[in-house]
C-alpha atoms as one frame of an Amber mdcrd trajectory, in Angstrom:
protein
 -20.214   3.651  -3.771 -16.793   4.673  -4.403 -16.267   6.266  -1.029 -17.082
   2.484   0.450 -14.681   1.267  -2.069 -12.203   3.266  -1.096 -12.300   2.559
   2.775 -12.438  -1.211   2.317  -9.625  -1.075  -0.426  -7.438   1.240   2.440
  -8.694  -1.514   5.508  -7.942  -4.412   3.071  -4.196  -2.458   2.071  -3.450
  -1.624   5.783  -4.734  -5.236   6.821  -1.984  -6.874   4.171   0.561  -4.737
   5.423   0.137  -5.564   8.996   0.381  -9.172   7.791   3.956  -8.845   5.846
   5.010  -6.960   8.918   4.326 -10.302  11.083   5.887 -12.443   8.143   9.308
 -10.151   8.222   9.533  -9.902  12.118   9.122 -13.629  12.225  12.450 -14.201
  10.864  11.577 -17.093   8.873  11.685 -15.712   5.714  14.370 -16.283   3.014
  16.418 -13.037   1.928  14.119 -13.351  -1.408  11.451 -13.747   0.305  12.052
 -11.171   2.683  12.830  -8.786  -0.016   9.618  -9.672  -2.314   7.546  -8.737
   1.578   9.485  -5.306   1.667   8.781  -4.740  -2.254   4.462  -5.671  -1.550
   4.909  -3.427   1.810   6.418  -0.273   0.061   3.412  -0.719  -2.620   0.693
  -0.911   0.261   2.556   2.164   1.824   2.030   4.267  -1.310  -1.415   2.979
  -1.301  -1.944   3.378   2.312  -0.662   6.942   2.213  -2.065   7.538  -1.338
  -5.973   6.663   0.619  -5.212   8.666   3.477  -4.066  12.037   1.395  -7.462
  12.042  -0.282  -8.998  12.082   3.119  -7.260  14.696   4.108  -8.165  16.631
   1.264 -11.763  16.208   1.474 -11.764  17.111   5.225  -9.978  20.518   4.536
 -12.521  21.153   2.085 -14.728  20.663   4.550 -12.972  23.272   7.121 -12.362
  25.588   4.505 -16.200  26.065   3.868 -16.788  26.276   7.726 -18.229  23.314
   7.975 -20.775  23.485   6.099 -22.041  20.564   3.411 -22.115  21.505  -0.500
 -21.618  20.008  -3.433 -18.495  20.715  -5.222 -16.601  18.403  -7.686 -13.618
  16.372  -6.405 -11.311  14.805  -9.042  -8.980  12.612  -6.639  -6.722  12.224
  -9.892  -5.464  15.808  -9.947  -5.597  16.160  -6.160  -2.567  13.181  -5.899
C-alpha cells in the first residue's frame, strides 16, 4: 500500500508543479504571487526529488543482488 501511496503522492507532486510552472510562465501573476508559486515549486522539487531518490535506491538494491527478488528491510527514513 505504501508503494501506491508513494507513486500517486510523486504523480500528484509532479502534476502541481507542472501547474505553477503554467501559472509563472503566464505572466499574470503578482510579484507575491509569483514568489508564493516559486516557494510551493521548490517544496514539490524536494518532494519530487525526495520520491525519485528512494526509487533509485530500491532499484540498485535490486542490481546489486543480480536481479534477483528477496526480502530485505528498507527504512526510506535513513536512506534520505
Amino acid at each position: 500500500m505504501a508503494r501506491k501511496k508513494a507513486a500517486v503522492d510523486f504523480e500528484k507532486s509532479l502534476a502541481e508543479l507542472q501547474q505553477l510552472v503554467e501559472r509563472l510562465e503566464g505572466g499574470e501573476l503578482s510579484l507575491e504571487d509569483s514568489l508564493a508559486c516559486f516557494e510551493q515549486g521548490i517544496r514539490l522539487t524536494r518532494d519530487c526529488q525526495a520520491a525519485l531518490s528512494q526509487a533509485e535506491q530500491k532499484v540498485q538494491i535490486l542490481l546489486e543482488r543480480g536481479g534477483t527478488l528477496e526480502q530485505a528491510p528498507f527504512d526510506a527514513d535513513s536512506q534520505a
